[in-house]
C-alpha positions in Angstrom: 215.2 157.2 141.3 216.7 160.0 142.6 214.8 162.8 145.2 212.2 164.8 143.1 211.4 168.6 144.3 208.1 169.1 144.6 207.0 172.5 144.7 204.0 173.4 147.3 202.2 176.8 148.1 201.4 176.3 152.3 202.9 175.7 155.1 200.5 172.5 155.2 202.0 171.2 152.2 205.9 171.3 153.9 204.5 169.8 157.0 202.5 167.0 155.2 205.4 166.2 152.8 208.5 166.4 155.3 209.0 163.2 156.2 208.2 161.4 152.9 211.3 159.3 151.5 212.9 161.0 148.3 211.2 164.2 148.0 212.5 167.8 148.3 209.8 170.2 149.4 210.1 173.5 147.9 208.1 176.1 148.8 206.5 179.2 146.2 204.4 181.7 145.8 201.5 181.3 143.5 201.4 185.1 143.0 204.8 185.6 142.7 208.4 184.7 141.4 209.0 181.2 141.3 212.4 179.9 143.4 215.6 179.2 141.5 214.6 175.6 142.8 211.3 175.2 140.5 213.8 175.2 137.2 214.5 171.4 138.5 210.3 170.8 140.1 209.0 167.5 138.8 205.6 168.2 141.2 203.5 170.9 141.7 200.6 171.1 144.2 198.3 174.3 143.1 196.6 176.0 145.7 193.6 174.8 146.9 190.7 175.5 145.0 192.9 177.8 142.6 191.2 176.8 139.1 192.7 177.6 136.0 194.7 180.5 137.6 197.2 178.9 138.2 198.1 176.4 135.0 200.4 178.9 133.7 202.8 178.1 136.3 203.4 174.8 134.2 205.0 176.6 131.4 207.5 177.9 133.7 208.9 173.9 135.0 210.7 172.8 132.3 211.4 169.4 134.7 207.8 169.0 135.4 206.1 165.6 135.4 203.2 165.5 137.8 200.3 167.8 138.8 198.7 166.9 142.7 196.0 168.7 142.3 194.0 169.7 146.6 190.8 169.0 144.9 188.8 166.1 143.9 187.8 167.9 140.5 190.3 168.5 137.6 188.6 169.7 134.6 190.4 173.1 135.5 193.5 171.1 134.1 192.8 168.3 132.0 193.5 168.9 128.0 195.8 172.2 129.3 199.0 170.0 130.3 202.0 168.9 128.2 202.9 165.9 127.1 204.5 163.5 129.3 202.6 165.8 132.7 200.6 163.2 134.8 197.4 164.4 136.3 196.2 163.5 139.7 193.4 164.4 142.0 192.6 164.7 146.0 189.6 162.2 145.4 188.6 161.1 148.8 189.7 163.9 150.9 186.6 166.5 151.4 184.1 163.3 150.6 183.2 163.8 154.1 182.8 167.5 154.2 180.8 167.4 150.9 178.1 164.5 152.3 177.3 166.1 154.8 176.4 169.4 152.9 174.5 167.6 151.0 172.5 166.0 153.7 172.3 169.4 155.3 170.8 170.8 152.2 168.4 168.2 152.0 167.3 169.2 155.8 167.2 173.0 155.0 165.5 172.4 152.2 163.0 169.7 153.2 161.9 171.6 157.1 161.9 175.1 155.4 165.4 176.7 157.3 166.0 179.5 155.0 162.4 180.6 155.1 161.9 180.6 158.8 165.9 182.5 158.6 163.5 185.0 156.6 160.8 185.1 159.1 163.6 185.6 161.8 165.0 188.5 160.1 161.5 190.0 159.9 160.8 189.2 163.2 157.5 187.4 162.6 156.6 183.9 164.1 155.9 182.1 161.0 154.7 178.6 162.7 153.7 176.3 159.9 153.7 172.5 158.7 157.2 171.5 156.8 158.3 168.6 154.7 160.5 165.7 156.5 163.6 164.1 154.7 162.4 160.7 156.4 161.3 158.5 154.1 162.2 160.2 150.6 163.6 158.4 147.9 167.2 160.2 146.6 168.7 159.2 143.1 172.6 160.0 143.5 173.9 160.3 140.3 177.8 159.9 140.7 178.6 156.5 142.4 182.0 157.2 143.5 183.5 158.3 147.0 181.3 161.2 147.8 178.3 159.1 147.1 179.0 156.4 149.4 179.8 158.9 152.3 176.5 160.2 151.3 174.6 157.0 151.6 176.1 156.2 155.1 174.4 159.5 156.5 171.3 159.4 154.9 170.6 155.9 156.1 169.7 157.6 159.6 167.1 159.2 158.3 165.0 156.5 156.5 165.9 157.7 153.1 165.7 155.0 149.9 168.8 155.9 147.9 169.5 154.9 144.1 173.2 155.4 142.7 173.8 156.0 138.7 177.1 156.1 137.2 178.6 156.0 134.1 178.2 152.3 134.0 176.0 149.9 135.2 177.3 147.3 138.2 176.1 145.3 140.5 173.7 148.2 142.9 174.6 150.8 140.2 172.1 152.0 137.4 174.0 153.0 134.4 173.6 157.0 133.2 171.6 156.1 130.1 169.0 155.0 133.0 168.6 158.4 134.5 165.6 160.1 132.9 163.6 156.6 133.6 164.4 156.6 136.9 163.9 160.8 138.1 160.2 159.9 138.2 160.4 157.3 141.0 162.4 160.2 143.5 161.4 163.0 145.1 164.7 164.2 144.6 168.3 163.9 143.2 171.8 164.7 144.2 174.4 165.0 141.2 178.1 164.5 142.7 179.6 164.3 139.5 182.9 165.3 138.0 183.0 168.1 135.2 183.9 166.4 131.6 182.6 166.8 128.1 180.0 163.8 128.9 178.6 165.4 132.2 178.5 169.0 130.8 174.8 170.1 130.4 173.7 166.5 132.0 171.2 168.6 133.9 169.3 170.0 130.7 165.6 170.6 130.0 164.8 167.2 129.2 166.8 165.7 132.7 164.9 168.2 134.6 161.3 167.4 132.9 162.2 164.1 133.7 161.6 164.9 137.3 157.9 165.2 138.9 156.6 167.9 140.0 157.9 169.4 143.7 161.0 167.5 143.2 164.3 168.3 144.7 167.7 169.0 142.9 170.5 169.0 144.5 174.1 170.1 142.4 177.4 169.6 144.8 179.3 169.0 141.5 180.1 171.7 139.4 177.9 174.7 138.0 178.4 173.6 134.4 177.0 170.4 134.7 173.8 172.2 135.1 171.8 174.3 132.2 171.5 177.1 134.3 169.0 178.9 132.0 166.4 176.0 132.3 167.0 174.7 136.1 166.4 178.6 136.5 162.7 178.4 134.4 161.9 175.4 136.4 162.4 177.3 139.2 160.4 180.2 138.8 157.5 178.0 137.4 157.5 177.0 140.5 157.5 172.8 139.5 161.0 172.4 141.0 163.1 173.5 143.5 166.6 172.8 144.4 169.9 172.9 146.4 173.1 174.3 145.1 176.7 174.8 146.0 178.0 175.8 142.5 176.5 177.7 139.8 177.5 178.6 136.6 178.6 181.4 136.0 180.6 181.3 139.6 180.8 183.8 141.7 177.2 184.4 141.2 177.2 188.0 139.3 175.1 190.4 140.8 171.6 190.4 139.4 171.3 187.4 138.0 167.9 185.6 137.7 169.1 182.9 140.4 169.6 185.2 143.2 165.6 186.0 143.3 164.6 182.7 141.7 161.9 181.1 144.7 162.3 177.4 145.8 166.3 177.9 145.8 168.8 177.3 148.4 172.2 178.6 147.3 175.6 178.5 149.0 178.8 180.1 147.4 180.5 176.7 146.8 181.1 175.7 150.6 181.1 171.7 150.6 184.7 171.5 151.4 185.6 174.2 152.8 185.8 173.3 156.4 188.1 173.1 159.1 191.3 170.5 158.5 190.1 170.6 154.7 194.1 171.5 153.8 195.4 168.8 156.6 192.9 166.0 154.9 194.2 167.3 151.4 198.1 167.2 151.6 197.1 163.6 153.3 196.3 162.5 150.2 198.7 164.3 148.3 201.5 163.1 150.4 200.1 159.2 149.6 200.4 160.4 145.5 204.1 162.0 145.7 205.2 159.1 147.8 204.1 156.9 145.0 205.1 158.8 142.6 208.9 159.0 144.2 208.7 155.3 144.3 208.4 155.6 140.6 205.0 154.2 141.1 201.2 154.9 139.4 199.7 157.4 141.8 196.1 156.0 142.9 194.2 159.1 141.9 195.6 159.3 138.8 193.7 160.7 136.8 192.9 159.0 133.2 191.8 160.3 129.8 188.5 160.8 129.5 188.0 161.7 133.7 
């Protein structure tokens, strides 16, 4: 197999990919014209984060083969690619990042941070007794990479957790299993990926499923969520939760979440830390050398997510 041009949108992306056997690095501008080089790209890396902004760029490489997507999630792609255009992901490279957001919101959540922030703003000394994440019992729903970071740093702090995935395995409750086993938490962390079966997961019925005072916590994606009934929970006051994505996102201006009481929002942060591109073009470099090989990248990803 001859040297494939791979087309990337940083100066990360050149760095990561120089030294890797058979490839081409081409550089472009997302925004902009395409190089004389992309009529002959059989890779492109979107920009991090980009969404579906940038899947028109496929119908511009005529030679193209293989999407490396910086992100673990794909649904921005899958079902938009031609025929014969691999998919594949950055699972495993902002696991870290995202755990420990999620064990942060836990804290915030759990010792009251955002409304002693408040008090702070207002300059009053609001001394009062908070909740403790020792000893809770967290249901992670999603038993893949970022739940096993997430695991690792809860253990610390005394926390039972119980994983659920799509199917059952030895330590791992199937999904079908969920609404039996919300009761017996205090709260739960969904870390799943965004596809037609985990679209509305969190629905009326998931969230009723949970006793009162419970914790949600959403580092997936917004949609995965029924944001109109996680929001009527919330302002009955029964629930509260955590969330780095909503849906619609960007959060519009007035909308009933912004005021909504027991909520902790963050404008989709998880990953977005320092050495997130480094960790990302890691991976990618593993998948294009693969790929070059005229191997089955790892994160490949399959029908059906």
């Amino acid at each position: 197999m001859g040297d494939i041009t791979v087309l990337v949108p940083e100066d990360e992306g050149e760095a990561a990919l120089a030294d890797v056997a058979g490839v081409e690095v081409v550089r472009y501008d997302p925004g902009g014209e395409l190089p004389e080089a992309a009529a002959r790209a059989q890779v492109l890396i979107p920009p991090f984060l980009a969404g579906t902004s940038a899947v028109p760029i496929v119908e511009r490489l005529p030679e193209l083969r293989l999407v490396q997507l910086l992100t673990a999630g794909a649904e921005a792609w899958i079902g938009r690619l031609p025929a014969g255009v691999a998919l594949s992901d950055c699972r495993g490279a902002h696991s870290g990042a995202t755990a420990e957001w999620i064990v942060g919101a836990l804290l915030a959540v759990y010792r009251h941070f955002p409304e002693f922030v408040r008090a702070q703003d207002a300059g009053r000394w609001d001394y009062h007794i908070t909740d403790t994440l020792a000893g809770k019992r967290v249901l992670i729903v999603g038993a893949g990479d970022v739940a096993e970071h997430t695991v690792r740093r809860l253990e610390p702090f005394e926390v039972t957790t119980t994983l659920v995935a799509r199917r059952a395995r030895p330590g791992v409750h199937a999904i079908d299993e969920v609404h039996d086993l919300l009761g017996d938490h205090d709260a739960c962390v969904v870390i799943v990926p965004l596809t037609d079966a985990t679209r509305g997961l969190i629905d009326a019925k998931f969230l009723a499923a949970m006793p009162d005072g419970a914790l949600l916590v959403n580092a997936a994606r917004g949609p995965v969520a029924d944001t109109d009934a996680l929001t009527a929970e919330l302002v009955s006051g029964r629930l509260r939760a955590a969330l780095d994505v909503t849906d619609p996102e960007p959060l519009p201006e007035g909308h009933p979440l912004w005021s909504a009481p027991g909520l902790f929002l963050c404008p989709h942060v998880g990953g977005s830390v320092p050495g997130r591109l480094e960790r990302a073009y890691g991976i990618a470099a593993e998948q294009i050398a693969a790929f070059a090989r005229g191997e089955q990248p790892a994160n490949l990803v399959a029908d059906g997510y």
